[in-house]
C-alpha positions as CSV (number, residue, x, y, z in Angstrom):
1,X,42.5,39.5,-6.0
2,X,40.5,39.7,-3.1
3,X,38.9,36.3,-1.3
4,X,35.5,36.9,0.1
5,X,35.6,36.4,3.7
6,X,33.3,34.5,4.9
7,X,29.7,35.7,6.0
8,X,29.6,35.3,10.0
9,X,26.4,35.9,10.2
10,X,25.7,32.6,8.0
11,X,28.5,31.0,9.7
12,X,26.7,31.3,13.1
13,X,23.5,30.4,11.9
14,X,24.6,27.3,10.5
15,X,26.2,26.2,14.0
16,X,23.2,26.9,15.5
17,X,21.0,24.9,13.2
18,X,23.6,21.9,13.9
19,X,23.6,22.0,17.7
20,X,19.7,22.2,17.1
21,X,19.9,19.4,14.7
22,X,22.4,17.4,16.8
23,X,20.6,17.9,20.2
24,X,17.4,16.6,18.7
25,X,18.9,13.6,17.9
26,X,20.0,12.8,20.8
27,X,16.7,13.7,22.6
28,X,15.0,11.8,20.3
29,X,16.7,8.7,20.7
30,X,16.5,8.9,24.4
31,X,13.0,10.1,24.8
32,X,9.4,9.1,23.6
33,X,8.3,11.5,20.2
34,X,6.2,13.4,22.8
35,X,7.8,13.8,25.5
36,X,10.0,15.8,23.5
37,X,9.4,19.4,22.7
38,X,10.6,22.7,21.0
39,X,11.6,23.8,24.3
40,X,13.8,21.0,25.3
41,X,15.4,21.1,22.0
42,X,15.9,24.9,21.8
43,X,17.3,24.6,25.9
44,X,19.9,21.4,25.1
45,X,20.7,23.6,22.2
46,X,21.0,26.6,24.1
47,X,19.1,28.7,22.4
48,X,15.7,30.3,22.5
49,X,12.5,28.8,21.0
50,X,12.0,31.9,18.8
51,X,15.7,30.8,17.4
52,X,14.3,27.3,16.9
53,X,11.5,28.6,14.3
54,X,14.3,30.3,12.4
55,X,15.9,27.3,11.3
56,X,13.0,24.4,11.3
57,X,9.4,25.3,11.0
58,X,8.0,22.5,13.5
59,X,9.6,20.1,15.9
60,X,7.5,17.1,12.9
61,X,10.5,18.9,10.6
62,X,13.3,18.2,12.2
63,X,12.3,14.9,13.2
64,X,11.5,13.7,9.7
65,X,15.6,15.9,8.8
66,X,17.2,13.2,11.6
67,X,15.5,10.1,10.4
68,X,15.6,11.2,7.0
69,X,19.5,11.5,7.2
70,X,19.2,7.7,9.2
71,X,17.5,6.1,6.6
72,X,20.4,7.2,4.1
73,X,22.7,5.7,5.8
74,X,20.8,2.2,6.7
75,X,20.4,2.0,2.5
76,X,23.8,2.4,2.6
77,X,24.2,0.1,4.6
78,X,21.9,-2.4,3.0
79,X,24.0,-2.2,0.1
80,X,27.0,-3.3,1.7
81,X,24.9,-5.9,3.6
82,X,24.3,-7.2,-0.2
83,X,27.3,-6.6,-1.7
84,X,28.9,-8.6,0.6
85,X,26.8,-11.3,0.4
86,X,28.4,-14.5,-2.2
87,X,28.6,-13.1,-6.0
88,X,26.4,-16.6,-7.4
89,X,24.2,-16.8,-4.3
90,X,20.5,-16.9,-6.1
91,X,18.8,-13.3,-6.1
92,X,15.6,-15.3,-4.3
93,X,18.2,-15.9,-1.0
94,X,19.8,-12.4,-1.6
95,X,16.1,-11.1,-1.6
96,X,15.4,-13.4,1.6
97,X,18.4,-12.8,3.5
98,X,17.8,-8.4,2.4
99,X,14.1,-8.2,4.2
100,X,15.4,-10.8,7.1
101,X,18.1,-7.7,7.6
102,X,15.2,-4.9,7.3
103,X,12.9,-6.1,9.6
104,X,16.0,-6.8,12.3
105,X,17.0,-3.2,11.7
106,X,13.3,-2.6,12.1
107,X,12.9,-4.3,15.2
108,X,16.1,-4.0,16.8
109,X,17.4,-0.8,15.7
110,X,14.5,1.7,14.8
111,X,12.1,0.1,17.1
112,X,8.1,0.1,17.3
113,X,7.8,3.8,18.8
114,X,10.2,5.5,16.2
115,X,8.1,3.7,13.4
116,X,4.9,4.8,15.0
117,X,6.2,8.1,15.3
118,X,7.2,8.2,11.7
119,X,3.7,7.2,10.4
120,X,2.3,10.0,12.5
121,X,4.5,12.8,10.9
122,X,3.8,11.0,7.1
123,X,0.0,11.0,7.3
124,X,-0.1,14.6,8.8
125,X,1.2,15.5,5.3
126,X,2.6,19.1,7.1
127,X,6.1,17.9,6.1
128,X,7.9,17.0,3.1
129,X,8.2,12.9,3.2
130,X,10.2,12.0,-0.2
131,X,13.3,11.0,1.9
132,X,11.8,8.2,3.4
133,X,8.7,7.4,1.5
134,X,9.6,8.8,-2.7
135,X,10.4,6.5,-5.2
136,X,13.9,8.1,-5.7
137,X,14.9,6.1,-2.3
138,X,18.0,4.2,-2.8
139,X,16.2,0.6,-1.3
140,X,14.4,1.1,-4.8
141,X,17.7,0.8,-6.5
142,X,18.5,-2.0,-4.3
143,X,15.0,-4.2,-4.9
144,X,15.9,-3.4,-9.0
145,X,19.3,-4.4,-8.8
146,X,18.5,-8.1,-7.0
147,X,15.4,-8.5,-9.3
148,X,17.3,-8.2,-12.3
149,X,20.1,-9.8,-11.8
150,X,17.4,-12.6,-11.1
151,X,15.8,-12.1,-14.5
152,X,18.9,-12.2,-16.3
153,X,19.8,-15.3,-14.6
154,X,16.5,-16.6,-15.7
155,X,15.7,-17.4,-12.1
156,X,12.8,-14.5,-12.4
157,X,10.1,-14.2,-15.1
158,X,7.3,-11.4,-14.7
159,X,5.6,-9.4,-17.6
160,X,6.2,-6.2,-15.0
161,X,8.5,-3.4,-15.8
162,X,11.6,-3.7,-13.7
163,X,10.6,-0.5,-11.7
164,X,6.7,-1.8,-11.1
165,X,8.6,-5.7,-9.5
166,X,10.9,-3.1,-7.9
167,X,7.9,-1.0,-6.0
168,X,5.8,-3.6,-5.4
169,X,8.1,-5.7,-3.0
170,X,9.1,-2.2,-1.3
171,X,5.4,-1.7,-0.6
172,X,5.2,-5.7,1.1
173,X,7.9,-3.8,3.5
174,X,5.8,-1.3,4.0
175,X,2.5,-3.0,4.2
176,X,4.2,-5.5,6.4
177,X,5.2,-2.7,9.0
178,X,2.3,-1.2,9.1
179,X,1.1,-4.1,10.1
180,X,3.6,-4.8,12.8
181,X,3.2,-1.0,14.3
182,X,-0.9,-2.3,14.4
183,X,-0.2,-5.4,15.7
184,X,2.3,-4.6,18.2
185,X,3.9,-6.7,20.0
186,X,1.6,-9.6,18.7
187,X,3.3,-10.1,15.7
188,X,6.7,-11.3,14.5
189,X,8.0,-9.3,11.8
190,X,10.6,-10.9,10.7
191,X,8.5,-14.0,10.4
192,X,6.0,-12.8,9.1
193,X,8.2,-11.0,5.7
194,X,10.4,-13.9,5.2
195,X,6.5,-16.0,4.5
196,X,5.2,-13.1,2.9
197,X,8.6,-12.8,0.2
198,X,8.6,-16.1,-0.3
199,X,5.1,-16.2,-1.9
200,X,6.1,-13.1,-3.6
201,X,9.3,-14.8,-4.9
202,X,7.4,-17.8,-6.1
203,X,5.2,-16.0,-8.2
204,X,7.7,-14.4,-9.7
205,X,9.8,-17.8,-10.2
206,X,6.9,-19.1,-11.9
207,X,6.7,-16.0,-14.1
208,X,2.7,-15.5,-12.3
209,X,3.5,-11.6,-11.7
């Protein structure tokens, strides 16, 4: 029986979407949203633009396919940030210590202009957002999974369904770095969402939400 060799022509196309893929990331991180172009991208790919618009349809595209694939991996990372955390620690400190690690990522690792730049490409609604923005996002799954252990503990009462608590404190992180981005540099993140969760978490103690 014959094995289907495989097609080069697809083989080289995908090599070339890569080196266009892996040289935007690096220009990316390196360089202000701007300051980077299809050109630059398409010459530390080496390749030409027109080669560029095969693969990606605009440079907002790509950007959102790097820091789409980044915020995958900081939920998974998030998860083994709480996983690692003590199995009776109360799901109100879990929650606490969960958006203390957010906004340092935030700050320290993502950083004001790549947010900014983020926003930018989400509210020009060209590109396809779900990755960082949909409800199927895995820090959903994380917010449930701390807010029911809570409830079954009894430490959390709210007449919400699970998924409602669930969005609602993902949209504080939101809300809260929106307001950062705005605010910028005049305002502590990370001070700010610890106070904001813990009025959050005591309506939810008190069964108000």
């Amino acid at each position: 029986m014959k094995t289907e060799k495989p097609n080069r022509k697809k083989i080289q196309g995908a090599e070339t979407k890569k080196r266009l893929y892996e040289s935007a990331e690096k220009l990316f991180s390196n360089n202000k949203f701007a300051a980077v172009s299809v050109e630059s991208i398409a010459e530390a790919a080496g390749v030409t633009k027109g080669t560029f618009y095969v693969h990606f349809d605009s440079k907002d595209e790509l950007y959102l396919s790097v820091f789409n694939d980044f915020v995958s991996q900081l939920d998974m990372d998030y998860r083994a940030f709480i996983d690692a955390l003590p199995a009776d620690m109360p799901a109100s400190d879990v929650l606490l210590a969960l958006i203390g690690r957010i906004t340092d990522v935030l700050v320290g690792s993502i950083g004001y202009e790549n947010m900014k730049n983020l926003y930018t490409v989400q509210l020009t609604r060209d590109v396809d957002t779900a990755g960082v923005n949909g409800y199927n996002r895995d820090l959903y799954k994380l917010f449930s999974d701390v807010l029911d252990r809570g409830i079954q503990r009894g430490e959390f009462q709210s007449s919400l369904p699970l998924e409602d608590l669930a969005r609602h404190f993902v949209l504080a992180v939101r809300g809260l770095t929106y307001e950062w981005c705005i605010r910028y540099p005049d305002f502590d993140l990370r001070e700010q969402a610890v106070a904001h969760f813990k009025i959050l978490l005591t309506g939810i103690a008190k069964g108000l939400a």
